[in-house]
SEMIDO-970457 format. One line per field, with one value per residue (C-alpha): residue number from 1; x, y, z negated. Coordinates in Angstrom, 2 decimals. Layout:
! SEMIDO-970457
k NUM / ...
x X / ...
y Y / ...
z Z / ...
END
This chain:
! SEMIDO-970457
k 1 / 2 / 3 / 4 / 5 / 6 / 7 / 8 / 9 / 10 / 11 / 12 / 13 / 14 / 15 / 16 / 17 / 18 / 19 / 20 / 21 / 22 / 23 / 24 / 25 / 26 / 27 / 28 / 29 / 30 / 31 / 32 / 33 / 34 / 35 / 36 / 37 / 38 / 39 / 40 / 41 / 42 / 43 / 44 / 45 / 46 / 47 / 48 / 49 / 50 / 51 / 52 / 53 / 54 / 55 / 56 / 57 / 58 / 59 / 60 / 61 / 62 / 63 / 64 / 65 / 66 / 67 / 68 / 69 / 70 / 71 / 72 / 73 / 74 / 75 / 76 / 77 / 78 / 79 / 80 / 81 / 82 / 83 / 84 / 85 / 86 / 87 / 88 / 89 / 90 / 91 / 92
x -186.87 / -189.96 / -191.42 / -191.20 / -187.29 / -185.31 / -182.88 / -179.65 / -180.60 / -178.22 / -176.76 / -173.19 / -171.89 / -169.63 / -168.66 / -169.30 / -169.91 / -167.01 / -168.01 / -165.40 / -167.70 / -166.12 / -167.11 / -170.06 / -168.29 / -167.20 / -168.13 / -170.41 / -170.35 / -174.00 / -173.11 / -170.40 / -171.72 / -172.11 / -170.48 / -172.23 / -170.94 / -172.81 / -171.29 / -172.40 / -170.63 / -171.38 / -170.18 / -171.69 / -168.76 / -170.03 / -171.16 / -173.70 / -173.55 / -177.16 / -178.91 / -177.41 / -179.54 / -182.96 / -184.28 / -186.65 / -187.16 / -183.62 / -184.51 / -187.88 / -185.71 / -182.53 / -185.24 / -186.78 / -183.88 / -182.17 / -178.62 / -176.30 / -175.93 / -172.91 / -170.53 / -172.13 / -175.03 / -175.21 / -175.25 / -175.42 / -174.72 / -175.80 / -174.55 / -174.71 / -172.51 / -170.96 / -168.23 / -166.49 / -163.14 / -160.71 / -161.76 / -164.97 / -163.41 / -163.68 / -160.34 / -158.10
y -73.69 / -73.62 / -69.48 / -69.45 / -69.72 / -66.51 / -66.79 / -67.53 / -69.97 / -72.69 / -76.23 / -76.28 / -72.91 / -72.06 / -75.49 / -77.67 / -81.51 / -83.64 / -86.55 / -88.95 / -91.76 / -95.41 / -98.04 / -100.12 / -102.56 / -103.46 / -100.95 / -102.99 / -102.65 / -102.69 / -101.96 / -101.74 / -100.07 / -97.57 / -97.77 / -97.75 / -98.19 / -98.32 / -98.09 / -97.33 / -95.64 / -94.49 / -92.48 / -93.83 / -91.71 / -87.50 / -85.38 / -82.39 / -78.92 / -76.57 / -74.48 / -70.80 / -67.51 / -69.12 / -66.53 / -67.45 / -71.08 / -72.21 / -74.35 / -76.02 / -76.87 / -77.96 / -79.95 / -81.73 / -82.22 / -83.65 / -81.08 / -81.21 / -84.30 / -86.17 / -88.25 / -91.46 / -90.51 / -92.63 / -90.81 / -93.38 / -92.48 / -94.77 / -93.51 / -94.69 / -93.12 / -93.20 / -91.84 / -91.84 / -93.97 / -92.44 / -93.72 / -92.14 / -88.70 / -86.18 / -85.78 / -82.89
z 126.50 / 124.28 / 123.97 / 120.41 / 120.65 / 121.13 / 123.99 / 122.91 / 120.45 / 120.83 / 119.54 / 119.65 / 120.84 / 117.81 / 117.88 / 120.77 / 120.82 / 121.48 / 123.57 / 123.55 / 126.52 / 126.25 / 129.28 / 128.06 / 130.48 / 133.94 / 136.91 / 139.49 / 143.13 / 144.13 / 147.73 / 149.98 / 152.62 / 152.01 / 148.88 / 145.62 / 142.36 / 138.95 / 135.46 / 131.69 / 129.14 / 125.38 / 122.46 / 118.78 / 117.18 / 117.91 / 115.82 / 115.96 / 114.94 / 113.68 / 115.80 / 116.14 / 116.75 / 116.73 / 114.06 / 111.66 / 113.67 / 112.76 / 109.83 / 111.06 / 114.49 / 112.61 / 110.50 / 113.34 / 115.24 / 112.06 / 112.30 / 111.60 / 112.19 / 110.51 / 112.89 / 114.11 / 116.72 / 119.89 / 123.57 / 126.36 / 130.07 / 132.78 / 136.49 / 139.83 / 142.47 / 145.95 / 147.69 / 151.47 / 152.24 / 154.10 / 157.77 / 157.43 / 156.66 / 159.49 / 161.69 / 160.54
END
């Protein structure tokens, strides 16, 4: 949060981005114990909405930041995570 923004100012709060995230491909298994999975997704499709209550820095933000921005921006996601299996879950 930068101190020449009001708080509240906001992208998307009257109208939140819609990520729709498709697999970039295949989960891999980087380990199996313990077990550690990596995948990748994207969405090249979303749209974004201006800035809301920023006050008199509205337009020079909306103007760097390029909003709104028509549909076609890309968002990638690139996660890594791991989990337990069911024999090494505590006894009820």
């Amino acid at each position: 949060m930068s101190p020449r923004l009001p708080q509240g100012c906001t992208i998307g709060a009257g109208a939140p981005v819609d990520f729709r995230m498709k697999r970039s491909g295949p989960s891999q298994w980087i380990s199996t114990n313990p077990p550690l999975i990596r995948f990748s997704a994207y969405d090249d499709t979303f749209a974004a909405p201006a800035a809301e209550d920023c006050g008199p820095m509205a337009g020079p933000l909306n103007r760097r930041l390029g909003l709104p921005a028509p549909s076609g921006n890309l968002m990638t996601y690139d996660a890594t995570y791991t989990f337990r299996t069911y024999d090494q879950l505590p006894a009820r």
